[in-house]
N, C-alpha and C positions, 0 to 999 in steps of 0.2 A: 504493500500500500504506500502511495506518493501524497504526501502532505504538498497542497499548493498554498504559495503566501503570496498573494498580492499586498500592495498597500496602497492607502486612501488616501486623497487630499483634499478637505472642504472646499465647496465648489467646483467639483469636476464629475457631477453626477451623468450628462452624456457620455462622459468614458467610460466609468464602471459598469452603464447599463449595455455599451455596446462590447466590452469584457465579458458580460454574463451571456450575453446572445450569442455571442461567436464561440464560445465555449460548450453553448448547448448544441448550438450548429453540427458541431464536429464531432465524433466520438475519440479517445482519446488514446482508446487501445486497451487499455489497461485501467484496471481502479485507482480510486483516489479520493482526496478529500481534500477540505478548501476550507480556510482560515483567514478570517480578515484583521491586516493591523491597521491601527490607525491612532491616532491622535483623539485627546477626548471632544474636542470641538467636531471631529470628522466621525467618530462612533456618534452622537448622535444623528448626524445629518444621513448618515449610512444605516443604521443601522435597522430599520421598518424594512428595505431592501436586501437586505442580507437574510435574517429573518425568513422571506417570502422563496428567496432562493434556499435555502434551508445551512445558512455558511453562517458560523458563529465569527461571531466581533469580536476582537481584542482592543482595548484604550490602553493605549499608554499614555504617563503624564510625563510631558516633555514642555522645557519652555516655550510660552504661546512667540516668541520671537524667531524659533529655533525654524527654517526654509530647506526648501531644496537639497542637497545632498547629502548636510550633516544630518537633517529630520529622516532622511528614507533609512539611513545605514542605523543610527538609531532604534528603526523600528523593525526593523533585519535583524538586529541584535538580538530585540526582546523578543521575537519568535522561535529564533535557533534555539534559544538557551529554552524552551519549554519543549523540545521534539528530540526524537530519540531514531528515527528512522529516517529515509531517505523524505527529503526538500526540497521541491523545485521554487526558487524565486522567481516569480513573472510577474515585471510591472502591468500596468494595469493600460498599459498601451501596446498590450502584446496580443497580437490576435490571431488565433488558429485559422490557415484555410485551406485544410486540408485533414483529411480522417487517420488515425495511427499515430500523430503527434509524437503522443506523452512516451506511448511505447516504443517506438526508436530513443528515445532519451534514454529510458532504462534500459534498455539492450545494450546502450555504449558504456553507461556504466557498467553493465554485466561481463561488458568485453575489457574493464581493467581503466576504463576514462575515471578518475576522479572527480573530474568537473566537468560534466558533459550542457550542450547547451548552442546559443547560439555565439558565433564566431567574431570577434570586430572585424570589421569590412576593408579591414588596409594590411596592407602585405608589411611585413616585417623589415627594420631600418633596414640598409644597406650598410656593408662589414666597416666600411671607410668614413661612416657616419661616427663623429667621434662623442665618446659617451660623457661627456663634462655638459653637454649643450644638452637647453631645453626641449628640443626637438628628437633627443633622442630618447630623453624621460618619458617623452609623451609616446615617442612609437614603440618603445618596447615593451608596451601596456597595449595598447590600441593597435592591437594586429593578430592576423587568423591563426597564429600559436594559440590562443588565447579566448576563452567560453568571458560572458560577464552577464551581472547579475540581473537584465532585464530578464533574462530566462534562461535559468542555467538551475544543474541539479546534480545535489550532493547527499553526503551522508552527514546529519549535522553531528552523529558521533566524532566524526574526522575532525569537525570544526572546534567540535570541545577538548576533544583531544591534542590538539594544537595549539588552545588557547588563543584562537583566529577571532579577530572582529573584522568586520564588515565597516567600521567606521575607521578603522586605520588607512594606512597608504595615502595617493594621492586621492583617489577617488573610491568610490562605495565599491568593496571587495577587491579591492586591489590586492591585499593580505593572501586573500585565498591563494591566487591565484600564482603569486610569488613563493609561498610555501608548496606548492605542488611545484612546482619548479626546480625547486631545491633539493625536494625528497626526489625528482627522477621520476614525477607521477606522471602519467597521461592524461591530454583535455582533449577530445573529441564530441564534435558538434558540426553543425551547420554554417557553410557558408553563404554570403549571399549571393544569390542567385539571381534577382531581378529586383525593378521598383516601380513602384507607378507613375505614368508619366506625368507631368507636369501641368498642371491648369494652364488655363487662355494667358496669363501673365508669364509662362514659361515657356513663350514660343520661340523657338530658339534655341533653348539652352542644351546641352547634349547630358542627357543623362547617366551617363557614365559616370558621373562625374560625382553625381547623387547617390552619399555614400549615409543618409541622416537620414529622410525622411521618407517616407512610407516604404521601409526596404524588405523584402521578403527572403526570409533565409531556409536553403534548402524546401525551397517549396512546399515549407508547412507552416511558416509562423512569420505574419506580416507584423515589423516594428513600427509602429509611424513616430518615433521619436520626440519623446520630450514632449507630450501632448499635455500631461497636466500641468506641465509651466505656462504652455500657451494659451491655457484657461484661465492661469492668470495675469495672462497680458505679457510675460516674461518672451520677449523676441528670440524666436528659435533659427525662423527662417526670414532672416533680416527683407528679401527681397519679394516674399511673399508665394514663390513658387506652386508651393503644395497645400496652400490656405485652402482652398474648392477642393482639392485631395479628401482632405481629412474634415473636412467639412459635410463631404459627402457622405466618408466612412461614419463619422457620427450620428448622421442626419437617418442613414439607413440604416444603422443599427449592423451593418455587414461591409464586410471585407476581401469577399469573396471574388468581386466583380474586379480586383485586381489582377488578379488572375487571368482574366478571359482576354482572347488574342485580340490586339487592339490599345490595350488599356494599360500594356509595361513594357518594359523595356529589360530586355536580357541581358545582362554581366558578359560581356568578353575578359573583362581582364588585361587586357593585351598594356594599357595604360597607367599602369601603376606610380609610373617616375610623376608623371604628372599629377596623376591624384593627387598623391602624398603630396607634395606641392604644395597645392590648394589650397587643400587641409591645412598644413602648418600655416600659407598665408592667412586665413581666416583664425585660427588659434591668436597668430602671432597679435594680431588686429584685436583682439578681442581683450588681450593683455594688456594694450595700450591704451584701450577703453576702461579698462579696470584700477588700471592703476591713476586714472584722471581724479580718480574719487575716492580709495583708497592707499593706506602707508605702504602696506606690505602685499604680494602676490600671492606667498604661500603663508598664509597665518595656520602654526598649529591651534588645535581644537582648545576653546574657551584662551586662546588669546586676545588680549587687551593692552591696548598702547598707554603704556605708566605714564602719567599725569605728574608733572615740575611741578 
């Protein structure tokens, strides 16, 4: 039996509703059960809906200031440490489209993956890429060595036994992923494989290139990336490409029609140098946006700038 944990974030009830649809949609292969975390402001607003789907609610009490990726890993925390048996983490913009999902998952961990799951979408630095630089922090995390925790599944014994948080590293399960590493463990999962093409505002753009939003891996499990930040207005896709994308997805409750010939675009691969590229160019961008308004880029957890 596979424990699923999504987590919740108040005001993103279009996502979760279209989470439980696509979910029903699909059969998964395999048994399972479904555990909701959230925050106590989000267990209420969730929780009538939870409830009706027959999925028990977890509240955790976490600072009402506490956002975005220190809040998820947080609540990845308090789940692990209650489970005994194997764990799929699936954000709640993870959407099946396709039947057998769950059970290719457990087959690869069956086959010796400890972290099995979906893949990051970028191919691994280049040997000549020197590891002092930022760029190389960020790729040898963010590449298809490498399962992460939008939906990825483990044994949370392994995770106790290692005394692993989800909140360490640079970003949410970084730890994990870095301690399999070290022991010589296996990650085997899914890579991506296609995305959806681009609304009327993305005419033009070569989707290749679109390694973030609505990406389908191994054609069972559409990401549309980062969708409960964008419910809160938090700009994911600066230029607006796949707003009508996932607008749609929402709007229909399904995900499926991504799929159908017409409506994605397939992964060659062949452009990787470029990608990466990209990638870092918008990272690098995104840094220099960040630090306009804050002291420091990497603050460890519950840092605070000492006051003269």
């Amino acid at each position: 039996m596979v424990t699923i944990i999504p987590t919740y974030t108040a005001g993103t009830m279009p996502l979760i509703q279209t989470y439980f649809a696509c979910m029903e949609r699909h059969d998964a292969g395999c048994s399972y059960t479904m555990k909701m975390y959230t925050d106590m402001a989000g267990k209420e607003e969730v929780e009538s809906l939870c409830k009706e789907k027959g999925v028990e609610v977890f509240g955790v009490d976490l600072p009402t200031e506490m956002t975005g990726t220190p809040k998820h890993a947080r609540l990845l925390d308090a789940a692990i440490k209650k489970e005994d048996g194997l764990v799929l983490t699936m954000d709640s913009d993870c959407l099946p489209v396709a039947d057998g999902w769950l059970a290719e998952l457990v087959e690869f961990h069956e086959q010796g993956a400890v972290l099995s799951g979906i893949l990051w979408p970028w191919e691994p630095p280049p040997k000549e890429l020197p590891r002092d630089t930022i760029d190389y922090r960020v790729r040898k995390n963010h590449n298809w060595t490498n399962t992460w925790v939008a939906c990825q599944l483990v044994s949370a014994l392994w995770v106790k036994k290692h005394d692993l948080l989800y909140a360490n590293g640079d970003d949410t399960g970084f730890e994990l992923a870095e301690k399999a590493k070290e022991l010589g463990l296996g990650m085997k999962g899914w890579m991506a494989t296609r995305c959806a093409l681009p609304g009327q505002r993305g005419m033009g753009f070569d989707p290749e290139f679109n390694r973030i939003m609505c990406v389908v891996y191994g054609d069972k499990m559409l990401h549309i990336g980062g969708a409960s930040g964008r419910a809160h207005q938090r700009i994911l896709d600066p230029v607006g490409l796949y707003n009508e994308v996932v607008d749609r997805i929402l709007c229909m409750k399904n995900a499926d029609w991504v799929m159908e010939e017409g409506n994605n675009w397939r992964y060659t691969l062949e452009r990787e140098a470029e990608v990466a590229e990209l990638k870092m160019r918008i990272m690098h961008q995104e840094m220099l946006n960040y630090l306009r308004t804050h002291d420091r880029l990497f603050d460890p957890p519950g840092f605070r700038k000492s006051q003269s």
